[in-house]
N, C-alpha and C positions, 0 to 999 in steps of 0.2 A: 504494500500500500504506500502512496505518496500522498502526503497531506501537506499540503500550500497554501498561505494566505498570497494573494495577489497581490497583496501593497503588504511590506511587511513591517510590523510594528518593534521600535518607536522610529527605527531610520528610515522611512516610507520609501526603502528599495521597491522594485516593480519586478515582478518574476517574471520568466518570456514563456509564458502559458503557452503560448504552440509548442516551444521544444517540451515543456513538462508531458504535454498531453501525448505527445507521439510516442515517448519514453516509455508511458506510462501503456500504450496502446501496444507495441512494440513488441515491451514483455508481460501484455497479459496481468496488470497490478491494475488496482483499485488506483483511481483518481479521487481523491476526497479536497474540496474546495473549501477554506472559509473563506465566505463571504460578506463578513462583518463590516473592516473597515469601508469597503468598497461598495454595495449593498448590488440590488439588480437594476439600478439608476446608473451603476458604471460599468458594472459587466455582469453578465451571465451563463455562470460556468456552465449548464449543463447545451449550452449552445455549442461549446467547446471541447467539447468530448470528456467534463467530469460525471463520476457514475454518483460520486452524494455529494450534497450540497451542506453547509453547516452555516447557521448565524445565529450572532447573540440577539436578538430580539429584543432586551435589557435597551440597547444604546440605539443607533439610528433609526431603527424601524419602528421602535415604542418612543422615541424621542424625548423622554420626562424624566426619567430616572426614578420610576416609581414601579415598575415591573420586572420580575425577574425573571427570564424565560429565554428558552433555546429552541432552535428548531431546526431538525435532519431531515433532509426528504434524499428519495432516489427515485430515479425514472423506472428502474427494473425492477418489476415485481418481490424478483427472485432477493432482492437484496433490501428491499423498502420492507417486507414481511417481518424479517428477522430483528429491523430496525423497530417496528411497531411493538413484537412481540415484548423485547428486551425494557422500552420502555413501560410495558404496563405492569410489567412483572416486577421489575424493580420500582414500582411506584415512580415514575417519573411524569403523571401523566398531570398537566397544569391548573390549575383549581378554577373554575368561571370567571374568577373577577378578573383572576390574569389575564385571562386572553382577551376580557369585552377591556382591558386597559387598553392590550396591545391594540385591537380592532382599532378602538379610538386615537389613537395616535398615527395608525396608518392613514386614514383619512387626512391629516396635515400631512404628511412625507415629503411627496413631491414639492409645496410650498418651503418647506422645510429643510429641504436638503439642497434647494438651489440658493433660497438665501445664505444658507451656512461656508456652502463653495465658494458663492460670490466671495463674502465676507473674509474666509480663508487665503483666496487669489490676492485681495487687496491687501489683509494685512502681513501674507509672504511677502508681497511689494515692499511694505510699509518697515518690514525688521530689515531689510536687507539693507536698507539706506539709514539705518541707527548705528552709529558709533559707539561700540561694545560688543556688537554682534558677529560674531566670527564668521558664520555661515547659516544661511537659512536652507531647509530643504524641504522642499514642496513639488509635486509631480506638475503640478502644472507651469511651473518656472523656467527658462529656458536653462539655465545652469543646473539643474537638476540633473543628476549620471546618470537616468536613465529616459531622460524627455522623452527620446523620439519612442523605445518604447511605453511609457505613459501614452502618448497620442494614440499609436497603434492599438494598444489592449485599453485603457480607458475611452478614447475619442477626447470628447470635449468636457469631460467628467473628471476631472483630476481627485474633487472629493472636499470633506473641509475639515482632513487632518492635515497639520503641517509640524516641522518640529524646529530647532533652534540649536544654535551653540554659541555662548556669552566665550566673550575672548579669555575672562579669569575660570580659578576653579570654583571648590564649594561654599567658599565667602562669597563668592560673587554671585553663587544660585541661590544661596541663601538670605542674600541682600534684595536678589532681586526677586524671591517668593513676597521677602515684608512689606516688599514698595509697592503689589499688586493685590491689597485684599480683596478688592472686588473680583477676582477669578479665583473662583475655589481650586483649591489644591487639591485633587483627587485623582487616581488614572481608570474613573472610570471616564468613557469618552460618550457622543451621541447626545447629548442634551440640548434642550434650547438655549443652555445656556454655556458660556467658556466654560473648558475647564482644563487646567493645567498640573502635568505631571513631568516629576523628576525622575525617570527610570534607574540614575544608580543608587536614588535610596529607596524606590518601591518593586516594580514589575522587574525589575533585573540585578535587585539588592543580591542575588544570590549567585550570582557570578565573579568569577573573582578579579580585582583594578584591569588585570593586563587582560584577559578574555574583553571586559568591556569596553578597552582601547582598541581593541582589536577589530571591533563590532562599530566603533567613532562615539560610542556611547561616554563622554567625559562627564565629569564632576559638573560641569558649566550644561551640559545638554538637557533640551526639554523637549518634551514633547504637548503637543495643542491640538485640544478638541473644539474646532472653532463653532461657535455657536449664530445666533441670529441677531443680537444685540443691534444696535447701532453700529454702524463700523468707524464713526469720528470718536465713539466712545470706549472700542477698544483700541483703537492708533493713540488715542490720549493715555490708556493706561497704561499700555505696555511698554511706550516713549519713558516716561514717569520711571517705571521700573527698571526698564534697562540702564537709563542714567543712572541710577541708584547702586546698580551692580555693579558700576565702575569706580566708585567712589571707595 
């Protein structure tokens, strides 16, 4: 089995899903897709030759952060069964309120997730012209390592996570969590609202300095779940904060 996220989290590498899929077609293994950060707004694996599909449903799709919930599907029978079976067996199956959450959240999506992109697009603009900020990385940027793949596997969907590197180390992410209280500090991601995460003290705490250097992951690095806000009011805060973290 090959299991891939398409954008991958917190460095929003872009994987070349054609070569995965042939790979994977090739020798006969299971294609398994998440498709969380990315949603069916920017691609669709099982158009691509994946046999299961995975997303947190918790972040973009339920939008609020008030549900918690995951969802598998597969196109083949033979493999969606097993998938059904395991989940009722082990109690996995989601209680009413959760899903009429999520239903209701799907309804905004599409409003939702272009404003967030937009928003994302401008404020990758917006860090990369801040003095303090070493490198912004955002798929839809031209400097991004993998643009041209970005265009090809998302199109005009880049998405509206993006991530960051402050030119200092953990004084400086530190400075500049305190200079930003209006964006809660969480790595959960998908809400209407920011929300910002430090991967070397939470989701990659457990790696160890040199693995995370390895990966560009530094002390200074963030990653941004951008939300729908105003976008003059997050170019104001994160201005604010970056200065701060140079200080």
């Amino acid at each position: 089995m090959i299991l891939v996220e398409v954008v991958s989290n917190p460095t929003l590498r872009v994987a070349d899903m054609g070569a995965i899929a042939d790979i994977a077609k090739r020798h006969n293994v299971l294609l398994v897709v998440d498709n969380t950060f990315t949603t069916p707004a920017s691609y669709r694996p099982f158009d691509h030759g994946a046999d299961i599909v995975l997303h947190s449903v918790t972040k973009l799709l339920a939008g609020h952060s008030d549900v918690t919930l995951g969802y598998v599907a597969s196109k083949d029978p033979d493999i969606q069964k097993p998938i059904y079976d395991a989940a009722v067996t082990w109690g996995m199956t989601p209680s009413p309120y959760e899903c009429w959450l999520a239903e209701r959240g799907l309804h905004s999506f599409g409003l939702r997730f272009e404003r967030a992109q937009q928003n994302a697009s401008a404020l990758a603009d917006h860090l990369a012209g801040l003095t303090g900020v070493a490198q912004v990385y955002y798929p839809g940027r031209a400097d991004h390592p993998d643009h041209n793949r970005a265009r090809a596997v998302l199109g005009d969907n880049p998405g509206n996570m993006l991530s960051f590197r402050l030119n200092g180390g953990r004084e400086a992410a530190n400075a500049f969590t305190k200079a930003a209280p209006h964006i809660p500090f969480a790595p959960t991601l998908g809400d209407v609202g920011t929300t910002l995460s430090h991967p070397a003290s939470s989701s990659h705490r457990a790696l160890s300095e040199q693995d995370r250097q390895k990966l560009g992951i530094t002390q200074g690095f963030f990653r941004v779940s951008v939300g729908i806000e105003d976008i003059d009011q997050l170019k104001s805060e994160f201005a604010a904060a970056v200065k701060a973290s140079a200080v």
